[in-house]
N, C-alpha and C positions, 0 to 999 in steps of 0.2 A: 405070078401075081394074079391077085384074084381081085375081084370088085369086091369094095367091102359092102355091109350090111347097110342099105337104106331105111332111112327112120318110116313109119307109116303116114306121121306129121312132116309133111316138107315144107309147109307152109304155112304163117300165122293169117289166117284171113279172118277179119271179124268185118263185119258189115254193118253199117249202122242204117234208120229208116227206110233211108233211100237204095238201099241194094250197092253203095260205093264202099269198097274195101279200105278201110283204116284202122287195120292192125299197124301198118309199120308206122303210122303217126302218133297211134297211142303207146307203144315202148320205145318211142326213138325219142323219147321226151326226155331232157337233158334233168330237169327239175323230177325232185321225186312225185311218184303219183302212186295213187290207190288203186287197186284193180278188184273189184265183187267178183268172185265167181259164182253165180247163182244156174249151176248148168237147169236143172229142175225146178222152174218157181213156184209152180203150184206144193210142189213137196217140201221148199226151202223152210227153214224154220223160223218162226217168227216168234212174238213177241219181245223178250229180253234181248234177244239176239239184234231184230232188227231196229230196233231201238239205239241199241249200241252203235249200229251203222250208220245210223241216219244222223245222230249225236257225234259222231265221227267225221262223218263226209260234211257237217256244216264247219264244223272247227277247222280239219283240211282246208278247203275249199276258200273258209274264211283270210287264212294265213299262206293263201296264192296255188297251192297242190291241185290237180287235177284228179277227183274224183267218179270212177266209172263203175259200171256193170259189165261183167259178161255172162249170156246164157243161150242156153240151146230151142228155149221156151218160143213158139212165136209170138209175133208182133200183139196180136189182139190179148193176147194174156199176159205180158208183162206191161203192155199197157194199162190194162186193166188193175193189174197188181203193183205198179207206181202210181193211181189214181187213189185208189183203196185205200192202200196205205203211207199218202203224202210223201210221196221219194220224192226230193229234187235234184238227183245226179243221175246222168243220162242211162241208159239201156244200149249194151250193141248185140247184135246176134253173133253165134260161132257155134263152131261144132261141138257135138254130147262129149267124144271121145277128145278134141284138142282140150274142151273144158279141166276133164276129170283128169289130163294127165300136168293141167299147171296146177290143180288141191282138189282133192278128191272131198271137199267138204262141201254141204249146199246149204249154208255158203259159208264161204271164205274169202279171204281176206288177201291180197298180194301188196305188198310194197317194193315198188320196184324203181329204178334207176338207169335211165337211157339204157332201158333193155335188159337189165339186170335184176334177178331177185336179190333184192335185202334180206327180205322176211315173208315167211306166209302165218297165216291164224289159221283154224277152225274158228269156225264161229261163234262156240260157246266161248273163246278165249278173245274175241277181240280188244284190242288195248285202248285206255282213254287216250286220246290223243295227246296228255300234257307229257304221260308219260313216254308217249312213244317221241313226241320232239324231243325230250332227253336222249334217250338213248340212241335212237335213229337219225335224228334228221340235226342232227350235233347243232341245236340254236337253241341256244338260253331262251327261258320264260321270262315276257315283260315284263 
């Protein structure tokens, strides 16, 4: 018998302002939630794109979903870059390479469920959220 193959990721740590680890509060979230992978902000894409996100994550957000970031970026430049461009859903930091291996897109899109992936986007493809509560989140429009 041999040891098997250990992954290079053995850990989700994502850290938010304060340097405290809450990775496992942000996927152990029973309610589905939105997860930005933004590993590169200064490179991420913007306009149409973050527009869609931001129109996205007020809808979520509005209808109880917990809306995030994650990036490899530090503190002062994605601060800068949710100041810039009026983001009101928070920023945590994590690693370049845990980033690119949950969507190699910058950015993309996670919908995920007590830990679970749903769905991922590219960012050119992000969904309106009426239609993604159809298909995803199985709750009829008011």
């Amino acid at each position: 018998i041999q040891r098997g193959y250990e992954a290079p990721i053995a850990s989700f740590n994502i850290l938010d302002s304060d340097g405290f680890d809450v990775g496992e509060e942000l996927i152990s979230d029973e309610n589905y939630s939105f997860m930005v992978v933004m590993y590169d902000v200064p490179k991420a894409q913007k306009g149409r794109v973050l527009e869609s996100l931001k129109d996205l994550s007020a809808k979520a957000e509005a209808a109880g979903y917990d809306f995030y970031a994650l990036t490899a970026s530090p503190y002062d430049e994605y601060e800068a870059f949710r100041h810039d461009n009026q983001i009101a859903f928070p920023f945590y930091g994590g690693d370049e390479i845990l980033l690119k291996t949950i969507i190699r897109a910058n950015p993309g899109l996670v919908l995920l469920q007590n830990g679970t992936v749903i769905k991922k986007w590219h960012g050119n493809d992000i969904p309106e959220f009426e239609s993604l509560r159809e298909e995803y989140l199985n709750i009829a429009a008011n």
